[in-house]
Each structure stands twice: as structure tokens, then as C-alpha cells.
C-alpha positions in Angstrom: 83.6 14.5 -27.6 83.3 18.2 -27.4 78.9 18.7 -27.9 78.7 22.1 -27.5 76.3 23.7 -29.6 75.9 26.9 -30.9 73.4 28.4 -33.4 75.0 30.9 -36.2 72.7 32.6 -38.1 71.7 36.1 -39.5 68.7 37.6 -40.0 69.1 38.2 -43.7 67.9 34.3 -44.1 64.6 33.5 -44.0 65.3 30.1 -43.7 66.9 30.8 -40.0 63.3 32.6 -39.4 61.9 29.1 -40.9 64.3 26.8 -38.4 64.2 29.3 -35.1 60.6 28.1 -33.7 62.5 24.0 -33.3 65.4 25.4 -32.2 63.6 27.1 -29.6 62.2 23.9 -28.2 65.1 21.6 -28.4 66.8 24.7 -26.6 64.2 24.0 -23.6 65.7 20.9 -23.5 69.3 21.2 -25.0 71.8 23.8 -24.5 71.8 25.8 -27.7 73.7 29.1 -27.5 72.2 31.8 -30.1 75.3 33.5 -32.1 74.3 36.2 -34.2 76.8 36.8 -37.5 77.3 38.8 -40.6 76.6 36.3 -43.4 78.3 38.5 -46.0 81.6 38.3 -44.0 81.5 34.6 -44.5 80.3 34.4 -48.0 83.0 37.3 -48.6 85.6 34.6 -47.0 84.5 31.6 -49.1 84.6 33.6 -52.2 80.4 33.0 -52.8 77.4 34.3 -53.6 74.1 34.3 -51.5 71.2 32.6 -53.0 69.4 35.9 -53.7 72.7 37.0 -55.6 72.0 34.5 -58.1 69.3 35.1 -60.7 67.0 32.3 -60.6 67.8 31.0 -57.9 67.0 34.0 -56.1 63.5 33.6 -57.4 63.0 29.7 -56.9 64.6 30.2 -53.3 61.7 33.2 -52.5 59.4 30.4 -53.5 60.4 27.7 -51.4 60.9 29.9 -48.7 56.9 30.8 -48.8 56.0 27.4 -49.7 58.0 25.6 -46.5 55.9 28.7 -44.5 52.8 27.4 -45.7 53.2 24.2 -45.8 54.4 24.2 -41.8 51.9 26.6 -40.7 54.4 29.4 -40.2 53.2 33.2 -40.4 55.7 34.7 -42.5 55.3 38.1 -44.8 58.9 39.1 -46.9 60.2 42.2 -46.0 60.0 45.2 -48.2 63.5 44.4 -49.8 66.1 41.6 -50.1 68.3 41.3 -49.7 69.1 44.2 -47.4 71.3 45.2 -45.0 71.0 43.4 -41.6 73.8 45.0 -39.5 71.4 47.5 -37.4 69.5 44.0 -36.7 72.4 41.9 -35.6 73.8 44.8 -33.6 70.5 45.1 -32.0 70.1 41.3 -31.3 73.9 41.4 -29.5 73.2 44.3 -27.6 70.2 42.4 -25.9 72.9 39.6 -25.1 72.0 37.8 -28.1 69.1 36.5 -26.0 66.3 34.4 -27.3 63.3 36.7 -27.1 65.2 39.6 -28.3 66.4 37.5 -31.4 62.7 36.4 -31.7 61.4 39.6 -31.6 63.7 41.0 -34.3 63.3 37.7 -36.6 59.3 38.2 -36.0 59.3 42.1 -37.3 61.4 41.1 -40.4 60.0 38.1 -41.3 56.6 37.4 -39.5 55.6 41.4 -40.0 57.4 42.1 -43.4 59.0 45.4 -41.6 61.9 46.7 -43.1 65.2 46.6 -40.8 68.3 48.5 -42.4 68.7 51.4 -39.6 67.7 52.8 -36.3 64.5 53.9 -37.6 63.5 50.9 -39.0 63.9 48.8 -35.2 62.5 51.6 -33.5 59.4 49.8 -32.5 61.2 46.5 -31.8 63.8 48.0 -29.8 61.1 49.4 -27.5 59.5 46.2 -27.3 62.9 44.9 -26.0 63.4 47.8 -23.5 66.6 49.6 -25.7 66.0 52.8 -24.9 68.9 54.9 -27.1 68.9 52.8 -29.4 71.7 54.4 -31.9 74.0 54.3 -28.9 73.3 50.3 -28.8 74.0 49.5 -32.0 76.4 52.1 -32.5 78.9 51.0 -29.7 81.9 49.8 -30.4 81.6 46.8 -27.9 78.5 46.0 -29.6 80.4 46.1 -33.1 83.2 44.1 -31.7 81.6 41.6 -30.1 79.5 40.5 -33.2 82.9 40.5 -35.4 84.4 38.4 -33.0 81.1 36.0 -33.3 81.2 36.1 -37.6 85.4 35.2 -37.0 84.8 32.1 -34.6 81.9 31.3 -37.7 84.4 31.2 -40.2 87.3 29.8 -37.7 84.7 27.3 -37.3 84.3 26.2 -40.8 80.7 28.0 -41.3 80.0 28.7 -44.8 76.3 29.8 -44.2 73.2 30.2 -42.4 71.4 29.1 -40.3 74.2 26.4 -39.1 74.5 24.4 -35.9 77.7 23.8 -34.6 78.0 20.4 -32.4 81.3 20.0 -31.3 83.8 20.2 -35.0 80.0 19.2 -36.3 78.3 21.5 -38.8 75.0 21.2 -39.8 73.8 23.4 -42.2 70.2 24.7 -43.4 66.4 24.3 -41.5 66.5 21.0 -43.4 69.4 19.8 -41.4 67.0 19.8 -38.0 66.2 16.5 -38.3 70.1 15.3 -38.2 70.7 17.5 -35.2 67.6 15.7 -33.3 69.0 12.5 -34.6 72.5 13.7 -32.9 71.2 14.7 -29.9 69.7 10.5 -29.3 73.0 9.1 -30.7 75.9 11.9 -31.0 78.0 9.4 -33.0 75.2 8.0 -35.7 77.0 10.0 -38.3 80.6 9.0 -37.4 79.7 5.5 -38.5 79.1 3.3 -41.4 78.9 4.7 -45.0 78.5 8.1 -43.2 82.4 7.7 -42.4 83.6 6.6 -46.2 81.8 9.3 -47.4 83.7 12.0 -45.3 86.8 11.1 -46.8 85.6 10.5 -50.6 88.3 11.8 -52.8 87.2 14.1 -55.7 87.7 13.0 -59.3 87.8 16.1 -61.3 88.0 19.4 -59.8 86.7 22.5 -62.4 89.5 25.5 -62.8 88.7 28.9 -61.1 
């Protein structure tokens, strides 16, 4: 069984800022490989809505999102607006190699600081931290550009339909919830090949509503 794993996410979701410190330590352990993507791309493919599209849920997702902070003991501020454009972040994060510290460090000024992160400006700080020292030639070259298209395409190739998802193999699980089952994978990589787990994955659907 292919058990590659690969971690999709974009820094527009808190709830990747919520999942990163675990997947940081089962990386020590694990081989995790960080893929930054454009989450609109894939919603854009799917045909769907982010949560903070949605009135409502927008607001009961803001709440759960500071809630699950609290209630793990993880600093985390909102930044000034979202959603907001994350492409000068993700282009950032690939032109560091997509590395673990530099995807830290950019996760920690959005969502740890509450910095805004829409341009060049914005990063500024960050991108010093991280040793970028033209930064609009970073983000603004087309290797850079390329290579995080390619990532968002193998995303949606993949079957990703948001973020943060790990990938294990054909395996997708999605959302910092979904930890648990990939810490449950990693001591028995076929617990949910078996069982009710396997009916379930081929359960036919009764009615289907008309788009």
C-alpha cells in the first residue's frame, strides 16, 4: 500500500494553524511532506463555498475556531480581515521550499500575531525572519507561481476538497479533527479498510437533491 503522506493546506484556514503544532511532531517521527495550495482553486473546482462565504456559518466557524484555541492552549489572534487573499503567503511559503519553519513562521504572523498578509508589504517582517531578501522577486517568479499551481492541481487530482487534508496513500483525511484517525493509521494503516468502515465506503445514496 502506497503511505506516502503529504499535508495540503493554505494559510487562509485557521483550522490548518489549529492542526500544524501535531503535525509537527508526528512529522519528527513520520514522513509528512508540507504542500502549500490555493484553497479557492479547489473550492472553485468542486463548485463550493468556503465556510466564511456562508453567512452564519462564517460566524459560528470564527467561534469554534477561537474556542478549539482556548480550549487547547493555543495562542491564536484573527487577522485583521477574512477571508483575505493568501497568495503572497503561499508564494512566500514555496519559495522557502515549502519548509517547516518557513510555513511556521508565516502561519504564526497570520494567525498567532493577527498580521495582515495580502502583499509584499504585509510579509515584509516575516520574510526577513526567513532570510528572503527581494522579496517581490520571490513571490513574483514565475517558478515560484508554477510550482504552487502544480501543488493545488495534484490537490484536486488527488481528490482534495479542502483544508487542512492529509493525504496517505489514495487516503484523505480532512479537517484538525481528523488527527486522531491519522495517528490511528499510522499504528494500523488498514483499521479503516475493515469492518463497517468498508460497507460504509460503498453505501449507495437514496435520494440525490437537483442542482
Amino acid at each position: 500500500m502506497d503511505t506516502r503522506t503529504f499535508w495540503y493546506f493554505d494559510f487562509i484556514s485557521p483550522f490548518a494553524y489549529l492542526q500544524l503544532p501535531r503535525i509537527r511532531e508526528l512529522a519528527q517521527r513520520y514522513p509528512i511532506t508540507p504542500r502549500p495550495i490555493v484553497l479557492a482553486a479547489v473550492l472553485r473546482h468542486h463548485g463550493q463555498l468556503g465556510p466564511a462565504e456562508i453567512p452564519g456559518k462564517r460566524e459560528f466557524t470564527y467561534r469554534m475556531v477561537q474556542w478549539t484555541a482556548e480550549s487547547s492552549g493555543l495562542a491564536l489572534r484573527f487577522p485583521p480581515a477574512h477571508p483575505f487573499n493568501p497568495l503572497a503567503a503561499l508564494r512566500l511559503a514555496t519559495a522557502c521550499g515549502s519548509s517547516w519553519d518557513a510555513i511556521t513562521a508565516i502561519f504564526r504572523h497570520i494567525w498567532m500575531q493577527g498580521l495582515a498578509a495580502e502583499d509584499a508589504a504585509d510579509l515584509a517582517g516575516v520574510a526577513s525572519e526567513l532570510g528572503i531578501v527581494d522579496l517581490d522577486s520571490a513571490i513574483s517568479s514565475a517558478s515560484t507561481k508554477q510550482e504552487l499551481r502544480a501543488n493545488t492541481e495534484e490537490a484536486i487530482a488527488a481528490g482534495v476538497f479542502g483544508v487542512p487534508t492529509l493525504r496517505v496513500g489514495n487516503r484523505l483525511l480532512w479537517g484538525n479533527d481528523a488527527t486522531p484517525m491519522f495517528e490511528k493509521m499510522l499504528v494500523d494503516p488498514d483499521y479503516f479498510e475493515r469492518g463497517e468502515y468498508a460497507r460504509i465506503e460503498a453505501l449507495p445514496a437514496a435520494v440525490e437533491r437537483a442542482r
